[in-house]
C-alpha positions as CSV (number, residue, x, y, z in Angstrom):
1,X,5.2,51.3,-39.3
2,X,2.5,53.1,-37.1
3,X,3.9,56.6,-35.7
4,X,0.6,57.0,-34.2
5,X,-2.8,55.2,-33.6
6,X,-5.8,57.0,-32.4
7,X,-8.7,54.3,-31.4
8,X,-12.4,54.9,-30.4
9,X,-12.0,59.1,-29.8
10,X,-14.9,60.8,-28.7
11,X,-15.2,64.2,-27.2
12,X,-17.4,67.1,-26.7
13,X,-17.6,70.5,-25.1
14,X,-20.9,71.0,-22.6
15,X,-23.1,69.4,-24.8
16,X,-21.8,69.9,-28.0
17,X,-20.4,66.4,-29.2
18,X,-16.9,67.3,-31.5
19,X,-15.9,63.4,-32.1
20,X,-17.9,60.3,-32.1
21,X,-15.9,57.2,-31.8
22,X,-13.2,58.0,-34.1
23,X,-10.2,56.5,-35.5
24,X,-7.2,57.2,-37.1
25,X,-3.5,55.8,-38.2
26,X,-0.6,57.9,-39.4
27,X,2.4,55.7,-41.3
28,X,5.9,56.8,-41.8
29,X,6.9,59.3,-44.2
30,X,2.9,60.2,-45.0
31,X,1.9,63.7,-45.6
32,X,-1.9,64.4,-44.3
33,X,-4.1,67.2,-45.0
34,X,-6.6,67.4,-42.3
35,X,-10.1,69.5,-43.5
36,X,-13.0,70.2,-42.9
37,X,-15.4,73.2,-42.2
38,X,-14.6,75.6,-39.5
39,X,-15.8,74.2,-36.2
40,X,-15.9,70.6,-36.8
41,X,-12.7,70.0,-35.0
42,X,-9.6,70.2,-36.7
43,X,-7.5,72.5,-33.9
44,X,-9.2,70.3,-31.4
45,X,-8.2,66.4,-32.7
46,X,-4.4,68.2,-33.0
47,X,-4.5,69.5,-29.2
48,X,-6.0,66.1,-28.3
49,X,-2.8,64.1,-29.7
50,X,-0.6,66.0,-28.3
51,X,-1.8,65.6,-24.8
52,X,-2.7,69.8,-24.4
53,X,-6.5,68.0,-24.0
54,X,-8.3,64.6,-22.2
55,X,-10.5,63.5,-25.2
56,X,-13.9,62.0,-23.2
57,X,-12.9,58.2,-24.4
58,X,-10.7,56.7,-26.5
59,X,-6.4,56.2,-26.9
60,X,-3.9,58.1,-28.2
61,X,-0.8,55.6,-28.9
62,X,2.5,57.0,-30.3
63,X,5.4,55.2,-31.1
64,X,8.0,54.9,-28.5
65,X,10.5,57.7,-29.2
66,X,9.0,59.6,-31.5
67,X,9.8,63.6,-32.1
68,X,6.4,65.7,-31.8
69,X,6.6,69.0,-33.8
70,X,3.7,71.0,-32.8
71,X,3.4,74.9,-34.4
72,X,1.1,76.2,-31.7
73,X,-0.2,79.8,-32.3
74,X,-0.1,80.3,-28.6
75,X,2.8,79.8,-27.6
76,X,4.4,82.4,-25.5
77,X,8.1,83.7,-26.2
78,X,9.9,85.1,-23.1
79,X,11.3,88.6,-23.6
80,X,14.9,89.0,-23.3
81,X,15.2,86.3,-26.3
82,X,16.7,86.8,-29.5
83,X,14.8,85.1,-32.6
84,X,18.1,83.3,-33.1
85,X,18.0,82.7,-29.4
86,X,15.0,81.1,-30.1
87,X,16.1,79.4,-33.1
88,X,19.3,77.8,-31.7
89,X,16.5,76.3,-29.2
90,X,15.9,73.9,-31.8
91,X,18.9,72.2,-31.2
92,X,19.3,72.0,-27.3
93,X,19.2,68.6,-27.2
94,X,22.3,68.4,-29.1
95,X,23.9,71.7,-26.8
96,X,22.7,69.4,-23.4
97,X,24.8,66.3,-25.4
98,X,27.8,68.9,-25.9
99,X,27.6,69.7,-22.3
100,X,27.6,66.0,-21.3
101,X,30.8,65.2,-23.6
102,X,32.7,68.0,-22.3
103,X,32.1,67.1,-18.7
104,X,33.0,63.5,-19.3
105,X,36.5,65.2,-20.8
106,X,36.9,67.1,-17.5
107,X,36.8,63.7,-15.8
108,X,38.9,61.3,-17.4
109,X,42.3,62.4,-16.0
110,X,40.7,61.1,-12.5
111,X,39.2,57.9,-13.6
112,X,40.1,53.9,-13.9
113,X,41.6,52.4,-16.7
114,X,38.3,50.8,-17.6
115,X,35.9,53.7,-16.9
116,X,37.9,55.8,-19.2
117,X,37.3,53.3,-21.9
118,X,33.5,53.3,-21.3
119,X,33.5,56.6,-21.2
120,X,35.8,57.1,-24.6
121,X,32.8,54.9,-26.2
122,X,30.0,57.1,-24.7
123,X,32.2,60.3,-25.9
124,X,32.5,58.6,-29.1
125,X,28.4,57.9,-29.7
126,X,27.8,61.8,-28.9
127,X,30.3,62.6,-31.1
128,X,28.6,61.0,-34.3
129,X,25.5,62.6,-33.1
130,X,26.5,65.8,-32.9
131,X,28.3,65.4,-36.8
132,X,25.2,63.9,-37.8
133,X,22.5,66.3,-36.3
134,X,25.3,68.6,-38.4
135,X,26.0,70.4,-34.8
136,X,28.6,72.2,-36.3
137,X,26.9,74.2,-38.7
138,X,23.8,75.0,-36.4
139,X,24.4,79.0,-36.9
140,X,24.5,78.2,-41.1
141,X,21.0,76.1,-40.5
142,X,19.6,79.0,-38.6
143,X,20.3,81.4,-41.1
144,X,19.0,79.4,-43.9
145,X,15.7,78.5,-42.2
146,X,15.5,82.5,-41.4
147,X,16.5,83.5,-45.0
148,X,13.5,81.1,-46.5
149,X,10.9,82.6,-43.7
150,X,11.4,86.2,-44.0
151,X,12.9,86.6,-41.0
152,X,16.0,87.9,-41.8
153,X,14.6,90.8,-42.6
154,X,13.3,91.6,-39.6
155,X,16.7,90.7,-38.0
156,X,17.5,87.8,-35.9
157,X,19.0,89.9,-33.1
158,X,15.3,91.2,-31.9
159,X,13.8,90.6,-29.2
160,X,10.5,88.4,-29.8
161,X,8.4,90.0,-27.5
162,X,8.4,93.2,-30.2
163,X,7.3,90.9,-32.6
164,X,3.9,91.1,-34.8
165,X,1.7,87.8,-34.3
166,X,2.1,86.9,-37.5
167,X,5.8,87.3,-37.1
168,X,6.0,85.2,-33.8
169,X,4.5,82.6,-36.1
170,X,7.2,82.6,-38.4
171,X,9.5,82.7,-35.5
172,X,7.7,79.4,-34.1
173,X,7.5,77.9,-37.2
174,X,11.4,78.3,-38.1
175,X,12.4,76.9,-34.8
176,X,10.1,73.7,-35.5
177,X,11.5,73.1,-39.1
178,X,14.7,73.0,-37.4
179,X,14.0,70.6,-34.9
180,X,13.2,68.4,-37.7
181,X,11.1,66.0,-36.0
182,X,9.6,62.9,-36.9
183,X,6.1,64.1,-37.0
184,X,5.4,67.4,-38.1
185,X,1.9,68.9,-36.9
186,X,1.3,72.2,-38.7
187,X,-2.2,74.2,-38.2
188,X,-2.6,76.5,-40.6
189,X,0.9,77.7,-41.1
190,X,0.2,80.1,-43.8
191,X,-2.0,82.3,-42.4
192,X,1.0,84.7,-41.9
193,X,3.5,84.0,-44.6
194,X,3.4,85.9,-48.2
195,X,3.7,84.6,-51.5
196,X,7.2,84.1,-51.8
197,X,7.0,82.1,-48.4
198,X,4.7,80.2,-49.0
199,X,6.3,79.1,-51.8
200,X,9.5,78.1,-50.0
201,X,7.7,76.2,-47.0
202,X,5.9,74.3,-50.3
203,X,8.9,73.7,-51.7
204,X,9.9,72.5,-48.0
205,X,7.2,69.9,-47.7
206,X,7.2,68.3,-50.4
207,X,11.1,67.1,-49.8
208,X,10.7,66.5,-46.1
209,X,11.2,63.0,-46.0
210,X,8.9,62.7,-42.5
211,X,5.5,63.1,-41.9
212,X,3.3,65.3,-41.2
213,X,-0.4,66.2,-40.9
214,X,-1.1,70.1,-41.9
215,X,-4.8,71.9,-41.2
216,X,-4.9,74.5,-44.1
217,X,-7.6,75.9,-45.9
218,X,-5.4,77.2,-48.8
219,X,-6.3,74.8,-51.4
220,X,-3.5,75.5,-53.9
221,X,-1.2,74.6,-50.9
222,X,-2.5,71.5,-49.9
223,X,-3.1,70.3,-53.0
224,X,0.6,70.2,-54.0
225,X,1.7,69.0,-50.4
226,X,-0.4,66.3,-49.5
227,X,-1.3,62.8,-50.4
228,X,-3.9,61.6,-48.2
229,X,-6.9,63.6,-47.0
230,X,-8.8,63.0,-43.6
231,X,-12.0,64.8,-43.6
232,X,-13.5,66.1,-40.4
233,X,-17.7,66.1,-40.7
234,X,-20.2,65.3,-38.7
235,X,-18.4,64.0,-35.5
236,X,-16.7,61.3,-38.0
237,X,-13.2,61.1,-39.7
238,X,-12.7,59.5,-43.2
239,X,-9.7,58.7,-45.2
240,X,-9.2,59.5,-48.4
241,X,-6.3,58.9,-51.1
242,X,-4.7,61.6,-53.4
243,X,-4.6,65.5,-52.9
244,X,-7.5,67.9,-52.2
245,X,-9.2,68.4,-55.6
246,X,-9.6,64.3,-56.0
247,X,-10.9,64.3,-52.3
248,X,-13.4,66.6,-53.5
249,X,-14.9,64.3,-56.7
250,X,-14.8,61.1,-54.2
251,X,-16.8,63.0,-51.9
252,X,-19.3,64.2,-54.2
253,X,-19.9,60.9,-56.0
254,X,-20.4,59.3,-52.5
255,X,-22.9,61.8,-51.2
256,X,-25.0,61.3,-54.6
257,X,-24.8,57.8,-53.6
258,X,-25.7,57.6,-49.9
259,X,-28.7,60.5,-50.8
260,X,-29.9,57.7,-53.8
261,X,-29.5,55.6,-51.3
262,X,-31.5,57.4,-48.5
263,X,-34.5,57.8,-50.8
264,X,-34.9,54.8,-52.1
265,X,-35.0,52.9,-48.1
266,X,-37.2,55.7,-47.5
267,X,-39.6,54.6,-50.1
268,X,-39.2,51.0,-49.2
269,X,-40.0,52.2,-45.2
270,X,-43.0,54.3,-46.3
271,X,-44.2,50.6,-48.2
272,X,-43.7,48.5,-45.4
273,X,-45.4,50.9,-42.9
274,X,-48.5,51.4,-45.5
275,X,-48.9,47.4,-45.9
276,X,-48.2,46.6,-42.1
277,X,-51.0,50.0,-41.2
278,X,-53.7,47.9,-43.9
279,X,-53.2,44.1,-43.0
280,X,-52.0,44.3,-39.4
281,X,-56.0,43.6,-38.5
282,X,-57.6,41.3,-41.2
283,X,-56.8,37.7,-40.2
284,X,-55.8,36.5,-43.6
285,X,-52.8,38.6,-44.1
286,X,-51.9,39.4,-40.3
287,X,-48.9,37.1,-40.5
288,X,-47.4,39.1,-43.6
289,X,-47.8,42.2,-41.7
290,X,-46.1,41.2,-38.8
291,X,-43.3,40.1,-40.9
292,X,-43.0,42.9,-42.9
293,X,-42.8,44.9,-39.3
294,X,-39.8,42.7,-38.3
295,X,-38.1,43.5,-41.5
296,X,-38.8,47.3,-40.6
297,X,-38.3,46.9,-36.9
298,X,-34.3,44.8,-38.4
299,X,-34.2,47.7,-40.7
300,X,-30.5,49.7,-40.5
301,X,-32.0,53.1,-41.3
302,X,-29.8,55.5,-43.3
303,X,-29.2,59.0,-41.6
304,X,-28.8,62.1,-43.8
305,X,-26.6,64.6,-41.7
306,X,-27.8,67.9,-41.1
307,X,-27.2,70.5,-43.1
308,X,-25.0,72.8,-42.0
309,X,-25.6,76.3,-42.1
310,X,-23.9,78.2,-45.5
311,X,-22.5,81.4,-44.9
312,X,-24.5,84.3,-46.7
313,X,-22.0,87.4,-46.5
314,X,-23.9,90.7,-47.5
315,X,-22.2,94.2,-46.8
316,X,-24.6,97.0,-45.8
317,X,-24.2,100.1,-47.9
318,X,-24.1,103.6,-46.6
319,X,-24.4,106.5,-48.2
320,X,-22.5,107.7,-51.6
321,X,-18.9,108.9,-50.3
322,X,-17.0,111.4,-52.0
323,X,-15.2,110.9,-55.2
324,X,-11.2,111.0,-53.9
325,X,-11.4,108.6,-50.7
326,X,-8.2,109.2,-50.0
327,X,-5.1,110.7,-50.7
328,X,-1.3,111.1,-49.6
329,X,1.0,113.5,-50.1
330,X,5.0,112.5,-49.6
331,X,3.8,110.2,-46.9
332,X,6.4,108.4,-45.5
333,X,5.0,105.6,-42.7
334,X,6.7,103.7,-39.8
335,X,7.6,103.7,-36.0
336,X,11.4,104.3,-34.6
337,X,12.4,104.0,-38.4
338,X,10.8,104.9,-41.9
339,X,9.3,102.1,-43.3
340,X,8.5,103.1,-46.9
341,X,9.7,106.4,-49.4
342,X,7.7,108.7,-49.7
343,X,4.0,107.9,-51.1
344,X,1.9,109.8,-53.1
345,X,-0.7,107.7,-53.6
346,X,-4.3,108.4,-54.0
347,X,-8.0,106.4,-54.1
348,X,-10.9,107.2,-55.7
349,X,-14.7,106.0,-55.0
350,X,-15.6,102.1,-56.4
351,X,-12.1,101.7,-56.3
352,X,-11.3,98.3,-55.2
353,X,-7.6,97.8,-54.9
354,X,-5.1,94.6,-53.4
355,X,-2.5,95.3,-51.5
356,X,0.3,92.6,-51.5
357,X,4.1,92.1,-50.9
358,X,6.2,90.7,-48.2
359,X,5.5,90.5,-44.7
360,X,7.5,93.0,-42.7
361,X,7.0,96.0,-45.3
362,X,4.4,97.9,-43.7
363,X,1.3,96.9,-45.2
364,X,-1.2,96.7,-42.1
365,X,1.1,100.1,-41.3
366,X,0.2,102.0,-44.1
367,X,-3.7,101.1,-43.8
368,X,-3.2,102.0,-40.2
369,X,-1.6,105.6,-41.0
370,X,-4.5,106.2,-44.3
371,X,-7.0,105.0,-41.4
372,X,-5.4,107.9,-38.8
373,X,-4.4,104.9,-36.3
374,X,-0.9,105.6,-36.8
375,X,1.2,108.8,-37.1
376,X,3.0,109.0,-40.0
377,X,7.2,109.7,-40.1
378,X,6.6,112.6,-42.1
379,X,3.8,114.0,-44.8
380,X,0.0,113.5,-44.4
381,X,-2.7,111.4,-45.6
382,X,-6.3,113.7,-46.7
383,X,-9.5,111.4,-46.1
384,X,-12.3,112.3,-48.2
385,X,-15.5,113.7,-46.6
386,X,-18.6,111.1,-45.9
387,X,-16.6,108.2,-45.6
388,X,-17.9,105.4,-43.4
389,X,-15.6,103.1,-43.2
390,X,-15.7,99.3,-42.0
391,X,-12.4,98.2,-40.6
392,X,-11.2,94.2,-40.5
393,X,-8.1,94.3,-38.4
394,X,-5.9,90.9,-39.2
395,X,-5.0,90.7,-35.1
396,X,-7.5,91.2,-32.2
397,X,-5.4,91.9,-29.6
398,X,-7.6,91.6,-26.2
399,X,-10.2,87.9,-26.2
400,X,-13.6,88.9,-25.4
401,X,-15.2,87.0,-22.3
402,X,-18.7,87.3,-24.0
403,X,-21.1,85.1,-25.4
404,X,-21.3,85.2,-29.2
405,X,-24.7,87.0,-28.8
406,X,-23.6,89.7,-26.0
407,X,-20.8,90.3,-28.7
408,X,-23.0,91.4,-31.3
409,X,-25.5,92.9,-29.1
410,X,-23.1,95.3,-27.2
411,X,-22.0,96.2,-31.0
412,X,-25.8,96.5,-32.1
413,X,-28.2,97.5,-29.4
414,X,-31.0,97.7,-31.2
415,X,-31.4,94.6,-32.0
416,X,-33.4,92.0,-30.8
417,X,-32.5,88.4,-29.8
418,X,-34.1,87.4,-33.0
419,X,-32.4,89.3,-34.7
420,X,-29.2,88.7,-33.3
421,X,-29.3,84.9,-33.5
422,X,-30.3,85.6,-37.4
423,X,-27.4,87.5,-38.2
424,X,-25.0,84.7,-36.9
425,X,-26.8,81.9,-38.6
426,X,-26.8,84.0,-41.8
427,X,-22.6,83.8,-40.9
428,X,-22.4,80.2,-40.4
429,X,-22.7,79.7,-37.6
430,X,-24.9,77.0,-35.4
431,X,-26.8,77.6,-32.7
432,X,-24.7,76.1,-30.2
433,X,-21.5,78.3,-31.5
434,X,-24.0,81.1,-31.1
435,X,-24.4,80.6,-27.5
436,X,-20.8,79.7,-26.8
437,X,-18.1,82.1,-25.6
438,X,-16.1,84.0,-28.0
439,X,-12.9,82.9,-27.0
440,X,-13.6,78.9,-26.8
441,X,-14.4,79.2,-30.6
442,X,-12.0,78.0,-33.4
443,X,-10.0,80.4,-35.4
444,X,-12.9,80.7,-38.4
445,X,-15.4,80.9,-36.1
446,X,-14.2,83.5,-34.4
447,X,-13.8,85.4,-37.7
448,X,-17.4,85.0,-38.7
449,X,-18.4,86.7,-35.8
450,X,-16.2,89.7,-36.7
451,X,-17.2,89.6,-39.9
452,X,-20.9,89.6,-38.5
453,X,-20.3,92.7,-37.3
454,X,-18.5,94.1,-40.3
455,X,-21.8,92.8,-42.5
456,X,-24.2,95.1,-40.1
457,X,-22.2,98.2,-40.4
458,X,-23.0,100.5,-43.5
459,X,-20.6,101.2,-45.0
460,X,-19.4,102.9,-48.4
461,X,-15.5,101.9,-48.1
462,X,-14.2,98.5,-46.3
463,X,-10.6,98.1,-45.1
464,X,-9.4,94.5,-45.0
465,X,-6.4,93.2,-43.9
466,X,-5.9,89.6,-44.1
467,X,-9.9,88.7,-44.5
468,X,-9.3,84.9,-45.2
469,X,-6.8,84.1,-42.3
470,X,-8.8,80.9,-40.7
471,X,-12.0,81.0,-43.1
472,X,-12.8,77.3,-44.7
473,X,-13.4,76.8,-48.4
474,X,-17.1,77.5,-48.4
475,X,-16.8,81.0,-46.1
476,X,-13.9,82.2,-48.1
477,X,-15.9,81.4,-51.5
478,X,-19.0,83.6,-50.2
479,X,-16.8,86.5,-48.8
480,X,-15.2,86.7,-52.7
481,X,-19.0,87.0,-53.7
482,X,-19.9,89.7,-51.0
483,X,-16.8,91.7,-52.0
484,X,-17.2,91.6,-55.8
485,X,-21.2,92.6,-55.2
486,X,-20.5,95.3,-52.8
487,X,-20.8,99.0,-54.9
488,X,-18.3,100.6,-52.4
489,X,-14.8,101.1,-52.5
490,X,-12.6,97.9,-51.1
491,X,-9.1,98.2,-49.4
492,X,-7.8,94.9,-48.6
493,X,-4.3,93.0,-47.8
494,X,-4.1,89.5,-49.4
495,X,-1.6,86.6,-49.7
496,X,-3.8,84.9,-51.5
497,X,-3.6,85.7,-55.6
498,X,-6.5,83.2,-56.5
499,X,-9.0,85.2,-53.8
500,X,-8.5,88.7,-55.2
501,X,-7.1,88.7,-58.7
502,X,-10.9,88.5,-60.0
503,X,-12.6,90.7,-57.7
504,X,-10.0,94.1,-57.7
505,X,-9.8,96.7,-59.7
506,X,-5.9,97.6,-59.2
507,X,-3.4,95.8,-57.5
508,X,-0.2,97.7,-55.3
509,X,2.7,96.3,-55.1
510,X,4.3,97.9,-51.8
511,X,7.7,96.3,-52.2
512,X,8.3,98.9,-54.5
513,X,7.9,101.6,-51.7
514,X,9.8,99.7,-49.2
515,X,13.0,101.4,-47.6
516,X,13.8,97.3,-46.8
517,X,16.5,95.2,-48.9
518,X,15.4,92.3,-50.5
């Protein structure tokens, strides 16, 4: 059965066309990875079926009473709300269905003899609901979604307005597991979770007996989740069976062939138009020109897409820093509380180190507190002299208003337009991203410009934290490059094992500092 159908879709944004007359069909029970580079319109097709945009032409048909699960990253949580506030939300339905029992209980001593049997039946009907939406072990549900998140640990009594990003995420994603619909739409739902995580909303998917379509560019993930691909290029949608990695060898083979293909009709056009340009005006073979022109005129002609611009990531190096970059002595990081023992650690030049662990620990804290950003509890941190350091924050709190080009201009006045546009090809990006606002960008998008920036900087020591939230396959493979050929020294926060075990020198693991219980 057909949850949803999507029929004829095309859209566009001024005059850049996203979709051209596209169509797709989810089934029951599949699971969907939706991919594609960044920009071609993955967060877009998701907004358009769930009615947050008018697509230009086309329908959207969903089945009648079907449950929508959509984890938007921008949804806003009122303050004065618990996350288990939030997370009993799930399950309001079921609370409104309580409400409307218990009122029908008030009412029976004052009704007829057959209303109160109606109404015993109605009673009756919410009751199995409620026992088999297990209503009555909602607080045990909550917990146990919490406990696989991570958010226990940052206790479900806060309020969510002093939450991280990332942690409002987890908070958003935790509420929609538990709603259990019977479509889950997921974009990107990693891009905040650690290892362990990760591994438990895997472990999730691949026993939730609904569907759901998931935008990820976590390969490893997606390739043990899904088992149909739909890839986003070139204004079309295509449909392809198995996980990721076979996607990949399909789409290869018919690339070869349509290029094979493209080749040889171009020969064949460049005959026909050489034999029609030599006999078009001798008598004899006039009619054979004129019917090899009909053939060309009849012709289908293949189309090679454009190449996209490839991202070319190449740090700028400053001057030789010192040998010790940093070092801390009994440094104890945090806010209200301490969020680590103390540290004595220390960082030498060409250094490259990986920082990973749980979310919640202190991580972005401690680079924040090395950095000078953030006071420490207690102790100090001594920077090394001649450092020039290039800072990737994982959050940007405040959207700009400018143009792509005004972005990197007011960062680099010097430059000219030229060289502007240039630096944002080199990045990936097209010439009508370029000229677009920063804030109507995509996630990746939006990172390549800040990482545009970060490219044009010198540099001799680069702080990363969470590089590869949002990046597609191809940006995330050339960052890896850029980092392993960059002679500086790297400090960098990763969930991702398969991204920087091959490109570090030593990895920290800071839930060994952590004052937290796990």
């Amino acid at each position: 059965m057909s949850i949803l159908t999507v029929k004829d879709l095309s859209h566009g944004f001024g005059d850049r066309a996203i979709f051209d007359n596209v169509s797709f069909r989810l089934l029951k029970g599949e699971h969907i990875g939706l991919v594609g580079a960044n920009g071609e319109g993955k967060s877009t097709f998701m907004n358009i079926i769930t009615g947050q945009l008018e697509p230009d032409a086309g329908k959207v048909e969903w089945a009648k009473k079907v449950r929508v699960g959509y984890l938007d990253q921008h949804t806003v949580l009122k303050r004065g709300l618990t996350i288990r506030d939030v997370l009993k939300s799930a399950f309001q339905y079921l609370f409104d269905l309580e409400s409307e029992m218990n009122g029908m209980y008030e009412k029976m001593g004052d009704v007829t003899p057959e209303e109160l049997e109606k109404m015993l039946e109605e009673v009756g009907v919410i009751q199995d609901t409620l026992t088999n939406n297990d209503f009555y072990v909602i607080d045990a549900k909550v917990e146990e979604i919490a406990r696989g998140l991570g958010l226990e640990d940052i206790g479900l009594d806060r309020d969510v307005q002093d939450l991280s990003g990332g942690q409002r995420t987890k908070v958003l994603l935790a509420k929609l597991l538990l709603e259990k619909p019977d479509i889950l739409l997921l974009d990107e739902p990693t891009n905040y979770l650690d290892e362990q995580h990760i591994e438990w909303l895997k472990r999730y998917l691949l026993d939730y007996e609904n569907a759901f379509v998931l935008i990820s560019h976590d390969i490893p993930f997606l390739n043990s989740v899904v088992n149909l691909i739909y890839h986003m290029e070139n204004q079309e949608l295509n449909r392809y069976v198995g996980d990721y990695n076979h996607f990949l060898e399909v789409y290869e083979v018919k690339k070869q062939q349509l290029q094979a293909a493209y080749k040889k009709q171009q020969q064949e056009i460049s005959d026909l138009k050489d034999f029609v340009a030599r006999n078009k005006a001798r008598v004899s073979t006039r009619n054979m020109a004129m019917s090899r022109q009909k053939k060309l005129d009849k012709m289908d002609v293949i189309e090679l897409a454009a190449e996209k611009p490839k991202p070319e990531f190449r740090f700028k190096e400053g001057r030789t820093a010192n040998k010790v970059i940093f070092e801390t002595k009994d440094l104890v990081i945090g806010y209200d509380e301490p969020l680590s023992k103390p540290l004595n650690l220390r960082m030498e030049r060409g250094q490259k180190i990986a920082l990973f662990g749980a979310n919640g620990i202190g991580k972005t804290t401690l680079l924040k507190s090395i950095l000078g950003e953030n006071k420490p509890v207690s102790g100090e941190v001594e920077r090394g002299d001649y450092l020039e350091i290039g800072y990737f924050e994982q959050e940007v709190k405040n959207p700009s208003n400018r143009t792509c080009i005004e972005e990197i201009w007011q960062e680099f006045p010097s430059f000219t337009q030229y060289e502007v546009r240039a630096t944002l090809a080199k990045c990936g990006l097209t010439t009508k991203h370029i000229e677009s606002k920063v804030e109507v960008l995509s996630g990746g998008e939006k990172a390549k410009v800040r990482l545009c920036k970060l490219i044009n900087q010198e540099t001799n020591v680069l702080v990363l934290d969470e590089p590869t939230n949002h990046l597609d396959v191809e940006a995330k493979a050339e960052l890896k490059r850029a980092i392993k050929d960059y002679k500086g020294s790297v400090l960098l926060i990763c969930h991702e094992p398969e991204f920087y075990e091959d490109i570090v020198t030593d990895s920290w693991n800071c839930e060994s500092w952590t004052t937290k219980v796990f």
